[in-house]
PDB file with SEQRES, HELIX, SHEET and CRYST1 records, atoms N, CA, C and O in Angstrom:
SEQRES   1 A   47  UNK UNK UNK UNK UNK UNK UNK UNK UNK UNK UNK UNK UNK          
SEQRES   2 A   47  UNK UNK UNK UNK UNK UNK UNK UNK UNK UNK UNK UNK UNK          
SEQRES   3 A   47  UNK UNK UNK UNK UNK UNK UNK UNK UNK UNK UNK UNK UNK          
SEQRES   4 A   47  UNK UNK UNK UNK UNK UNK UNK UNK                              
HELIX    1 AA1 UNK A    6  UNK A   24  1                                  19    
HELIX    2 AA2 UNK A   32  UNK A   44  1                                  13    
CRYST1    1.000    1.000    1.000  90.00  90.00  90.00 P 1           1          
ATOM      1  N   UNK A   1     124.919  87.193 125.891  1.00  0.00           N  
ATOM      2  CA  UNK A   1     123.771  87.140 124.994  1.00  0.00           C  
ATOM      3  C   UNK A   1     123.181  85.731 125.044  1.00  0.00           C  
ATOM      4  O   UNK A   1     123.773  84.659 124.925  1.00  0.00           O  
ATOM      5  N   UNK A   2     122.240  85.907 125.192  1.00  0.00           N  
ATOM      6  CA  UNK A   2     121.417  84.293 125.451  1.00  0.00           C  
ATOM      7  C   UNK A   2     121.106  83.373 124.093  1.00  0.00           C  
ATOM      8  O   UNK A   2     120.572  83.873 123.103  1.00  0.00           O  
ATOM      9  N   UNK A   3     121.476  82.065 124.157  1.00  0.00           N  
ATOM     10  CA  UNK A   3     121.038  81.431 122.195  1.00  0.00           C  
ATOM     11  C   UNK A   3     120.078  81.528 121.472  1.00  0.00           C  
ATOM     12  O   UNK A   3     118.986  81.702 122.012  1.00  0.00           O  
ATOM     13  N   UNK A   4     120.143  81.465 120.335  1.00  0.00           N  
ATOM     14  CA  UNK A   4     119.334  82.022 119.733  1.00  0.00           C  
ATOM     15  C   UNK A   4     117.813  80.929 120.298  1.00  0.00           C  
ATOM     16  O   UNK A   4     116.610  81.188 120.323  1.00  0.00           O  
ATOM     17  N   UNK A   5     118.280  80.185 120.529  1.00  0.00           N  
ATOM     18  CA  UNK A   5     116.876  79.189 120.764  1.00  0.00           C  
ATOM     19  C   UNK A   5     116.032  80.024 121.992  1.00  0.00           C  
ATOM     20  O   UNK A   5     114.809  80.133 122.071  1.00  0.00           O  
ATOM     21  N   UNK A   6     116.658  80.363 122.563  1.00  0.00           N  
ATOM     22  CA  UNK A   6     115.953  81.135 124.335  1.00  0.00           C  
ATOM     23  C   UNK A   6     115.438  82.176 123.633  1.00  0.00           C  
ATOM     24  O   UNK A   6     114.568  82.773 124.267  1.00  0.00           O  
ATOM     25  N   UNK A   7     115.761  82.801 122.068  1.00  0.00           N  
ATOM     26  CA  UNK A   7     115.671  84.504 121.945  1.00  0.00           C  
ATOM     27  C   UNK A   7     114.376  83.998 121.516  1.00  0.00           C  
ATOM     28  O   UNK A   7     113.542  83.938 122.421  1.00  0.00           O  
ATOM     29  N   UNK A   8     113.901  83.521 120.063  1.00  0.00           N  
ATOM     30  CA  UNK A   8     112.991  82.704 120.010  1.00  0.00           C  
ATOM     31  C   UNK A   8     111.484  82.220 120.925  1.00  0.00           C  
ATOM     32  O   UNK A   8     110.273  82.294 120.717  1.00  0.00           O  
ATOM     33  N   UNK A   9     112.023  81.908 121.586  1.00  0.00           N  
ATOM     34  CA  UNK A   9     110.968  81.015 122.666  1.00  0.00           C  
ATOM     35  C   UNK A   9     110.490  82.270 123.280  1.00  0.00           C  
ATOM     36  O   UNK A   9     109.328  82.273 123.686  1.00  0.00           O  
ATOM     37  N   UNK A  10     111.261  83.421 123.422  1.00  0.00           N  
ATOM     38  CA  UNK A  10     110.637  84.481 124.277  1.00  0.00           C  
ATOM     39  C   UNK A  10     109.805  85.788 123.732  1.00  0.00           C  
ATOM     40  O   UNK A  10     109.171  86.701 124.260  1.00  0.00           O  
ATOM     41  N   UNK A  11     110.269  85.243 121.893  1.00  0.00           N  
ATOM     42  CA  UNK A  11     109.750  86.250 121.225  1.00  0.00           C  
ATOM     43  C   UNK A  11     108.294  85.126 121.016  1.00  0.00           C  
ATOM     44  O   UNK A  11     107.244  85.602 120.585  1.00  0.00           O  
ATOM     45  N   UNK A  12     108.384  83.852 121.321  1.00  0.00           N  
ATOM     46  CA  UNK A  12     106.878  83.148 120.378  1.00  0.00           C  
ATOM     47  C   UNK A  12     105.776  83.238 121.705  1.00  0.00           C  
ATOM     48  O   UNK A  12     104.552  83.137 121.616  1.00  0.00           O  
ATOM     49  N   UNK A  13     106.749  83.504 123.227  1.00  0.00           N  
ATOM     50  CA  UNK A  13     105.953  84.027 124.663  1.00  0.00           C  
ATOM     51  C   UNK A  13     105.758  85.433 124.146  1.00  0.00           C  
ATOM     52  O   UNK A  13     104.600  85.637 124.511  1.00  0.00           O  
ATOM     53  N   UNK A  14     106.101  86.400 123.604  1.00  0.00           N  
ATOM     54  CA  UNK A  14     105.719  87.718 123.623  1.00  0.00           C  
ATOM     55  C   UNK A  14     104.528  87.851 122.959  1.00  0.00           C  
ATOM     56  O   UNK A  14     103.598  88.538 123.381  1.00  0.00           O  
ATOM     57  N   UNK A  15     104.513  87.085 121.709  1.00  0.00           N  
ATOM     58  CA  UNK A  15     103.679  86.858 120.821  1.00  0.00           C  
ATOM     59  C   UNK A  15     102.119  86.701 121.543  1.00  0.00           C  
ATOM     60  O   UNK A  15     101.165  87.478 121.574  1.00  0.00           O  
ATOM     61  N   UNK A  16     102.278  85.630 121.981  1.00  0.00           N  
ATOM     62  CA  UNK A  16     101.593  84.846 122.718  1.00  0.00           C  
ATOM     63  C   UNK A  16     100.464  85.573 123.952  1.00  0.00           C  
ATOM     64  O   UNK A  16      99.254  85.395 124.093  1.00  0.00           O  
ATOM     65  N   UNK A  17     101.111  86.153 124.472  1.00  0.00           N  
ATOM     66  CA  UNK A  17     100.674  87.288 125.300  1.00  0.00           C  
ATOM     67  C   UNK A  17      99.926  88.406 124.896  1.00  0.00           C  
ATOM     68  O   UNK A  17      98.849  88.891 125.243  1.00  0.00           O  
ATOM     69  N   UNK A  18     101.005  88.752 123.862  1.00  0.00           N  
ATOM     70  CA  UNK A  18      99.876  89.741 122.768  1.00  0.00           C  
ATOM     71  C   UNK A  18      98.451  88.997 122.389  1.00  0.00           C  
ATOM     72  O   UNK A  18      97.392  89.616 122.484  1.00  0.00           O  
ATOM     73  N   UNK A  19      98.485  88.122 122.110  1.00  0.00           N  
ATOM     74  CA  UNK A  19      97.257  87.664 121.192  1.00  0.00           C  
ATOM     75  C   UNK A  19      96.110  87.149 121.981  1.00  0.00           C  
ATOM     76  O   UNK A  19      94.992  86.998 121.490  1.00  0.00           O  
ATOM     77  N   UNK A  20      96.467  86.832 123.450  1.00  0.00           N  
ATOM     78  CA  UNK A  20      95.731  86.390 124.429  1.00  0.00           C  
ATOM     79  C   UNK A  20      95.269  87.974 125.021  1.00  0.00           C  
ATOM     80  O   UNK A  20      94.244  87.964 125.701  1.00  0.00           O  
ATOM     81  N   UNK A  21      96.026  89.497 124.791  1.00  0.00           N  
ATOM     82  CA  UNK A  21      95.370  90.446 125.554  1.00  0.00           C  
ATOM     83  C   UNK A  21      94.006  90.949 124.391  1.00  0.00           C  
ATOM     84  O   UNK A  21      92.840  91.265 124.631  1.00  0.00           O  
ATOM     85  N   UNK A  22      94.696  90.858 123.214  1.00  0.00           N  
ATOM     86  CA  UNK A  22      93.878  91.123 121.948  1.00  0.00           C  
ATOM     87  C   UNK A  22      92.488  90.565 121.745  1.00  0.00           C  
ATOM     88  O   UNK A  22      91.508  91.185 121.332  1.00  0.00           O  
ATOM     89  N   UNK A  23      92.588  88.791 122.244  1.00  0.00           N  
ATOM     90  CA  UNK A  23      91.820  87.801 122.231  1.00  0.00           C  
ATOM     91  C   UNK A  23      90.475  88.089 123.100  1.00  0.00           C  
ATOM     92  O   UNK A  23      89.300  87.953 122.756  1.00  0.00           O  
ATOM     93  N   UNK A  24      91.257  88.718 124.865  1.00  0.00           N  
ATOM     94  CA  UNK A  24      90.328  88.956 125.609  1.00  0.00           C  
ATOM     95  C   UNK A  24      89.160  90.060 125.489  1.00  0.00           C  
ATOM     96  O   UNK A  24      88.001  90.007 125.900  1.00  0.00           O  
ATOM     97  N   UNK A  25      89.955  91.246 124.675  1.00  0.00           N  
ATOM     98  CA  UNK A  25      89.568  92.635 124.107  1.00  0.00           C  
ATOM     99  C   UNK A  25      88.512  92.609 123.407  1.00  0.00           C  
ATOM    100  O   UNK A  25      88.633  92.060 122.311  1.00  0.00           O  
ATOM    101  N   UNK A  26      86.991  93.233 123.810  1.00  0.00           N  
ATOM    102  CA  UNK A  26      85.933  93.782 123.312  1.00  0.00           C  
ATOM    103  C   UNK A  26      86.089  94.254 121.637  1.00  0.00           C  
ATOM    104  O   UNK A  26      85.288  94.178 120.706  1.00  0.00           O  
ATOM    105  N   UNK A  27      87.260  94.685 121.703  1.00  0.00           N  
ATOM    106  CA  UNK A  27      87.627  95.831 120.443  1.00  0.00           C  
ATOM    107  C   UNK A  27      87.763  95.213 118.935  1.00  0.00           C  
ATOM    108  O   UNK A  27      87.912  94.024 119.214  1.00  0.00           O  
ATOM    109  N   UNK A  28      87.796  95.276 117.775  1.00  0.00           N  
ATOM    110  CA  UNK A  28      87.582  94.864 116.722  1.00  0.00           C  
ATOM    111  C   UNK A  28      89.045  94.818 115.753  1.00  0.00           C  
ATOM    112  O   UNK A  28      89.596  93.952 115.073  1.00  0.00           O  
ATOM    113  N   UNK A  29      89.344  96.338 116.120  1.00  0.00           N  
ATOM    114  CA  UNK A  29      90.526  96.979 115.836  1.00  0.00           C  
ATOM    115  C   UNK A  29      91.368  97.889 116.442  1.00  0.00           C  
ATOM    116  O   UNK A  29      90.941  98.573 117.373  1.00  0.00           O  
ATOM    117  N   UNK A  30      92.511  97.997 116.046  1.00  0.00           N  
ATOM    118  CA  UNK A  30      93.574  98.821 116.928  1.00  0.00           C  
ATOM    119  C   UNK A  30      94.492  99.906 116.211  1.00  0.00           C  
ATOM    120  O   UNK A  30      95.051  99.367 115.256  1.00  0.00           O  
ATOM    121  N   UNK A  31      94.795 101.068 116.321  1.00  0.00           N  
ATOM    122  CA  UNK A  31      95.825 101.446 116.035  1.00  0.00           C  
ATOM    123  C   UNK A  31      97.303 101.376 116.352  1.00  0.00           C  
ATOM    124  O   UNK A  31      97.761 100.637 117.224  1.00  0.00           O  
ATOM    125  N   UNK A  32      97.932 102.085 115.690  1.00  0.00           N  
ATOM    126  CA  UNK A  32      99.056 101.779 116.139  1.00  0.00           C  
ATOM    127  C   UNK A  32      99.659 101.966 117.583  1.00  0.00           C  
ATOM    128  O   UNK A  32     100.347 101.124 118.161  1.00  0.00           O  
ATOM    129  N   UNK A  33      99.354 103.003 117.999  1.00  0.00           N  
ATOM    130  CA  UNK A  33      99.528 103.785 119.664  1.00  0.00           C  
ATOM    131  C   UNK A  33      98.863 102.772 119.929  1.00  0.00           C  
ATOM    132  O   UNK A  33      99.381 101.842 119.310  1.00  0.00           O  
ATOM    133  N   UNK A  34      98.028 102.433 120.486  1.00  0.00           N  
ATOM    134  CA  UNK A  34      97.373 101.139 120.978  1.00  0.00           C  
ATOM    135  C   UNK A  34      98.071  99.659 121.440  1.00  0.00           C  
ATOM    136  O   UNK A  34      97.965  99.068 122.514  1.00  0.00           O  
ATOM    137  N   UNK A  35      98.978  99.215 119.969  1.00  0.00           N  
ATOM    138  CA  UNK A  35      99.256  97.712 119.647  1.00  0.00           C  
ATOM    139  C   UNK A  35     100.928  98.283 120.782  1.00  0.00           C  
ATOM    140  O   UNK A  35     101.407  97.630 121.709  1.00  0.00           O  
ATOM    141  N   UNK A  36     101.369  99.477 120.312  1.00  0.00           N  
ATOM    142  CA  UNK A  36     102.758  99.956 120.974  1.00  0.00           C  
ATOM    143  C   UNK A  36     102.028  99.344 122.597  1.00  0.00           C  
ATOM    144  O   UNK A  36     102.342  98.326 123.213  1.00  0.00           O  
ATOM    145  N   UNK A  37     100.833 100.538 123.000  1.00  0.00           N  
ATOM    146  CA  UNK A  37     100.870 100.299 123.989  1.00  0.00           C  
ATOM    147  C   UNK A  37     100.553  99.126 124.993  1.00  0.00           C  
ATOM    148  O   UNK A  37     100.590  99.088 126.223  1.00  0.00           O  
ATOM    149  N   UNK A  38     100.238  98.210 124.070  1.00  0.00           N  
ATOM    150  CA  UNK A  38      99.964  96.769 124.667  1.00  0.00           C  
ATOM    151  C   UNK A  38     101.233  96.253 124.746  1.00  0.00           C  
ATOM    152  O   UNK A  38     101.504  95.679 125.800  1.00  0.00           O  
ATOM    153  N   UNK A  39     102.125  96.316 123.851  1.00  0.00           N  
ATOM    154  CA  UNK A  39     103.414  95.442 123.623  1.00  0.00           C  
ATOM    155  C   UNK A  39     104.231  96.012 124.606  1.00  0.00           C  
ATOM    156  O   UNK A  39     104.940  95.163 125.146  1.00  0.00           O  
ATOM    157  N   UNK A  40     104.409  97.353 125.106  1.00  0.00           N  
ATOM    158  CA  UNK A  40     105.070  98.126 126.121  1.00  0.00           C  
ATOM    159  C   UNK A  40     105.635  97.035 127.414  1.00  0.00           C  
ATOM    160  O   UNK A  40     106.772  96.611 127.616  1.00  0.00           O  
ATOM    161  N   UNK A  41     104.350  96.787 128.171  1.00  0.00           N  
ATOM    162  CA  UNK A  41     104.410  96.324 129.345  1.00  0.00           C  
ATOM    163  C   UNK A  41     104.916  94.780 129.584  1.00  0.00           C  
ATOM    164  O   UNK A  41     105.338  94.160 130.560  1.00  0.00           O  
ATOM    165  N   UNK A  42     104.634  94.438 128.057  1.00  0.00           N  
ATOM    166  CA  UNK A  42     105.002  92.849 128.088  1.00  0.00           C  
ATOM    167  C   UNK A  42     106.508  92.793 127.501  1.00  0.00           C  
ATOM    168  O   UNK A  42     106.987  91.660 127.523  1.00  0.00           O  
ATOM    169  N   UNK A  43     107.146  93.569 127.103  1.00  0.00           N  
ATOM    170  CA  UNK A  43     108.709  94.093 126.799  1.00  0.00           C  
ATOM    171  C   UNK A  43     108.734  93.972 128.242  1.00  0.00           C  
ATOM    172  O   UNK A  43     108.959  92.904 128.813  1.00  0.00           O  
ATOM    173  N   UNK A  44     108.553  94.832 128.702  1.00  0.00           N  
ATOM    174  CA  UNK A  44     109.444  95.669 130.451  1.00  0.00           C  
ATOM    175  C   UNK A  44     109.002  94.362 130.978  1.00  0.00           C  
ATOM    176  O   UNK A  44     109.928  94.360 131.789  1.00  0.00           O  
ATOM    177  N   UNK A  45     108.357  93.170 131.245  1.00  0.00           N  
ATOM    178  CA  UNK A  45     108.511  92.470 131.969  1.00  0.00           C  
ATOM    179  C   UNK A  45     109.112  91.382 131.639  1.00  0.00           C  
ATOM    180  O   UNK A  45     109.173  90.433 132.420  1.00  0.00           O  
ATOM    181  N   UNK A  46     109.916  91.346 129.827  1.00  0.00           N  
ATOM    182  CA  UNK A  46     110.527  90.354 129.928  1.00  0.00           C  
ATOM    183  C   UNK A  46     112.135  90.755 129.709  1.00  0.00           C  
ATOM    184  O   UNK A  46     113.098  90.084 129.338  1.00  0.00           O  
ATOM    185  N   UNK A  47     112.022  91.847 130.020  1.00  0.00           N  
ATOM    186  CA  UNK A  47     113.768  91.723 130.307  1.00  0.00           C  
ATOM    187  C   UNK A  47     114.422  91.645 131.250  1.00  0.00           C  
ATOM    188  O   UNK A  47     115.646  91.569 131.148  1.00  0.00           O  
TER     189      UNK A  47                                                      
END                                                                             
């Protein structure tokens, strides 16, 4: 299991990613299926 400091840093990169795809996005608002499906791909590429 990696320290908690690495768990952190990868959740404030997940974050991060999210808010930069959100940022780029035309869209105003999101549902939930939506926010899942943004967060999906940026999970699977950080494990």
């Amino acid at each position: 299991m990696p320290p908690e400091s690495e768990i952190r840093r990868i959740a404030l990169a997940m974050l991060y990613e999210l808010r930069f795809i959100i940022n780029e996005s035309e869209k105003d608002s999101y549902t939930k299926e939506e926010i899942m499906a943004l967060l999906d791909p940026i999970a699977i590429t950080k494990k």
